[in-house]
N, C-alpha and C positions, 0 to 999 in steps of 0.2 A: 554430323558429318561435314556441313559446311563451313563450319571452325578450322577442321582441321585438315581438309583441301585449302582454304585460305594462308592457314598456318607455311602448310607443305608448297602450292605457290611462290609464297613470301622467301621464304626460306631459302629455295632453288634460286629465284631473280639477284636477290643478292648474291650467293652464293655463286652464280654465272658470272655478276662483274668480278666480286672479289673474296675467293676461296676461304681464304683461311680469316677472313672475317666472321664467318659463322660455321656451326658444325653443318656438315656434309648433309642434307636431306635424303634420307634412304627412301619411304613411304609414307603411305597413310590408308585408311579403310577402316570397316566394321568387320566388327567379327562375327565370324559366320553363325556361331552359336549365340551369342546374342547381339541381335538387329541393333539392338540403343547403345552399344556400347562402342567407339570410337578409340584407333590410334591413329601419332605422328612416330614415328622412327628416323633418327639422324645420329649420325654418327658421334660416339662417345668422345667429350673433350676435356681433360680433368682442368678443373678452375681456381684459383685461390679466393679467398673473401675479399682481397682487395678491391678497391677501385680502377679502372684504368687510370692511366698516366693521363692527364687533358689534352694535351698536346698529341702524343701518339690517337690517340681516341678521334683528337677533331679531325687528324693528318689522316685517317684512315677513311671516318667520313664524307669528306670532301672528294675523298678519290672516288669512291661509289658514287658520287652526286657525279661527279666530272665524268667516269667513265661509263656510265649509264645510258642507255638509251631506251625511248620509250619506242614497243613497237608498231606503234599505231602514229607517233608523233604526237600524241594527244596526250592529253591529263586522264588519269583513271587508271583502272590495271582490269584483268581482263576475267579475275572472279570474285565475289567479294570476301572480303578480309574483315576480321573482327578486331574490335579493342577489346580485350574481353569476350563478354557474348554481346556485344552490339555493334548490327554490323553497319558498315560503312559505305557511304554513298560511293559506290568508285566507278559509275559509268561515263566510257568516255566522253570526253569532251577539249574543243580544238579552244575553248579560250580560259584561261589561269582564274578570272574572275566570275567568271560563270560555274566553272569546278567548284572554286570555294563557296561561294555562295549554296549550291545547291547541298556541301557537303556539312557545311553549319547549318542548315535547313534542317538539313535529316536529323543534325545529332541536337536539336534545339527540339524539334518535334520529338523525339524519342523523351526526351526530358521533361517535355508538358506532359506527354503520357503516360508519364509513370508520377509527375508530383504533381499535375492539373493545372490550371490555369492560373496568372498570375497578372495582379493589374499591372504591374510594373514593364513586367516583360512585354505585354499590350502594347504599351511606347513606345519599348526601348526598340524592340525587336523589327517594326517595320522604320523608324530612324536607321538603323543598321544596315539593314539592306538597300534602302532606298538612297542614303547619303553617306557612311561611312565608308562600305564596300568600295561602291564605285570610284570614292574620291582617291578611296588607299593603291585602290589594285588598278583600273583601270587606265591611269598612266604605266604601267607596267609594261604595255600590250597598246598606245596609244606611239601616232607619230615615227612608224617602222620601228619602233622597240617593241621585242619579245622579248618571251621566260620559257626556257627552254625546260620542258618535263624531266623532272630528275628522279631515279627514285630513291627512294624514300623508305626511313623502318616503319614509321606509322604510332607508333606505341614507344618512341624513345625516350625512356626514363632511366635512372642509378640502378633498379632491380630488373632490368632487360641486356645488363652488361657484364663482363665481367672481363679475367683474364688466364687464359690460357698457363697453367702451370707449366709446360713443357717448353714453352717461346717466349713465355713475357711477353706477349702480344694482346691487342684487346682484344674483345670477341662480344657479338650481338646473339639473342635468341627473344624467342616472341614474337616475333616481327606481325605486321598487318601490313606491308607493303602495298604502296599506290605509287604512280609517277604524279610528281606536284613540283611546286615551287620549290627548289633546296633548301629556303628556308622554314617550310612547314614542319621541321622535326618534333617541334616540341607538342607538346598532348596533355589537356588539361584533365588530370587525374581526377575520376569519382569518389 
């Protein structure tokens, strides 16, 4: 059930800044007759196999990141959202490098617990957080420069997009939505 609250969330926040970027979010729930069994309902958009256009695609993008507002001002969103079925560190927080951190944390530990420990990662993984993070991000957010919370699909990949046959417009679905950095789009696939 919380897949697809997160799903239906996701779905709606974009959908607020920019309509016809995604289909319309109707619902979501269990069904009464059986407890385990889960819908999301949005409104029907017939799609071609194409790709989007890159340019229309980034052009629409960017307007969601621009016209987006986080409503807390903080990084995070306000339940959590899956990539898949793993879910995502998305509680708030007022600084961009402390978000990422904490949210590479979660999906790094999800990852030892499912493949176990590894000498390597041992190293690598307090180097990263210790000196990589802070060197990368923390001018970001240093010196009265901020990063203003944008949000974000969460899951943006070629099989999360497509295009609208009736407008030749592009169009998102999937989504995991969080407010992040505008450039956190991309998501390294399992």
């Amino acid at each position: 059930m919380k897949i697809v609250h997160g799903e239906f969330e996701s779905m709606s926040a974009i959908h607020r800044v920019l309509p016809r970027f995604v289909p319309k979010p109707i619902a979501y729930g269990t069904y009464s007759t059986d407890p385990d069994t889960h819908f999301f309902i949005c409104e029907f958009r017939d799609m071609t196999k194409d790709m989007p256009d890159p340019d229309q695609f980034a052009a629409a993008l960017s307007t969601l990141h621009q016209k987006s507002q986080s409503p807390t001002g903080m990084f995070g969103f306000h339940v959590t959202t899956y990539a898949g079925n793993l879910p995502q560190m998305v509680t708030w927080d007022k600084s961009w490098e402390s978000f990422f951190a904490k949210s590479l944390r979660n999906a790094l530990d999800q990852e030892i617990d499912v493949k176990g420990s590894d000498e390597e990662f041992d190293v690598l993984i307090p180097a990263l957080f210790n000196k990589v993070i802070p060197r990368l991000l923390r001018p970001l957010e240093s010196d009265g420069r901020t990063v203003k919370p944008c949000l974000v699909h969460g899951d943006l990949w070629y099989a999360n997009s497509g295009i609208d046959a009736s407008t030749g417009e592009p169009l998102l679905f999937d989504a995991c939505c969080f407010y992040a950095h505008n450039e956190c789009e991309s998501v390294v696939r399992r």
